[in-house]
N, C-alpha and C positions, 0 to 999 in steps of 0.2 A: 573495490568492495564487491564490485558483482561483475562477473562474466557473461551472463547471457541468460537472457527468458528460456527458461525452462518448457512452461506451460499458464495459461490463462480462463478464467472462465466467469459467465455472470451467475449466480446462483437463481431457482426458481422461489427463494423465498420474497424476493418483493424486489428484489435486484441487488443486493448485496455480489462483491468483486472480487475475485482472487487472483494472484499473482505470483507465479514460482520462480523463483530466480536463483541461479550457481552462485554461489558467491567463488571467491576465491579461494577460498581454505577448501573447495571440493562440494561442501556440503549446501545443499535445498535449501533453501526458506521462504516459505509461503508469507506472503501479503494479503490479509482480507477487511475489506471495507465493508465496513455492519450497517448496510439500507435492509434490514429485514423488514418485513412489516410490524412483527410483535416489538422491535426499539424503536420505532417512529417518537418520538414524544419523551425520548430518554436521554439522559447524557452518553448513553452507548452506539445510538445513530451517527453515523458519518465518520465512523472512530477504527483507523486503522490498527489492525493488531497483527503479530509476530507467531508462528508457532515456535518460535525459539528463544525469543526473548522481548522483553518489556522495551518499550519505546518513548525513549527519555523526548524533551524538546530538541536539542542539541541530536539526537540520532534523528529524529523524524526529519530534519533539516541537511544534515546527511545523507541521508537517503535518498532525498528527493533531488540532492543534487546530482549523486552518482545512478540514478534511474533514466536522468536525460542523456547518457553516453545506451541506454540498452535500446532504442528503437529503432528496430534493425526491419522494419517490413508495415505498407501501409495500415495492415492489419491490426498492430499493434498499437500505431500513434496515439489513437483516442483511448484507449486504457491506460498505457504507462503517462498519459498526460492527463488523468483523473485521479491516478495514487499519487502523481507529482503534487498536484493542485491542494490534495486533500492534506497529504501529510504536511502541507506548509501552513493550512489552517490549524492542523491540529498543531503544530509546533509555537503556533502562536498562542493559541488556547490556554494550551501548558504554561508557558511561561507567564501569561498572564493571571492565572489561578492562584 
């Protein structure tokens, strides 16, 4: 599914995450985790989303399986092990909804 981190960053809105990663078809896609401060107190806090497409439960749990093959440097452990973490609560979320 994905070849390799791209790029990574924390946002200075309240600590909201990004994450860029190759997929295999060539093309980016960005991962971002919504801790901004204005979603605090929202169902949009802690909520990974796609710029490319919508994140069923069944992909969020996908994801987060083939993101534990991308940590390639100590740099990176603690962030691809927060979208890991995160997209497995939200896969839960989902399906329970």
């Amino acid at each position: 599914m994905f070849t390799l981190i791209v790029d990574y960053a924390v946002a200075p809105d309240g600590g909201s995450l990004a994450l860029s990663v190759e997929r295999l078809d060539g093309k980016t896609e960005c991962f971002v985790i919504n801790r901004s401060f204005a979603s605090r107190g929202t169902p949009d806090y802690n909520v990974v989303r796609s710029n490319i497409r919508s994140l069923s439960a069944e992909e969020c749990e996908e994801i987060a399986t083939n993101m534990e093959g991308l940590v390639t440097d100590a740099a990176s452990i603690d962030l691809v092990t927060e979208f890991i973490n995160t997209l497995k609560v939200q896969s839960s979320k989902v399906r329970h909804t």
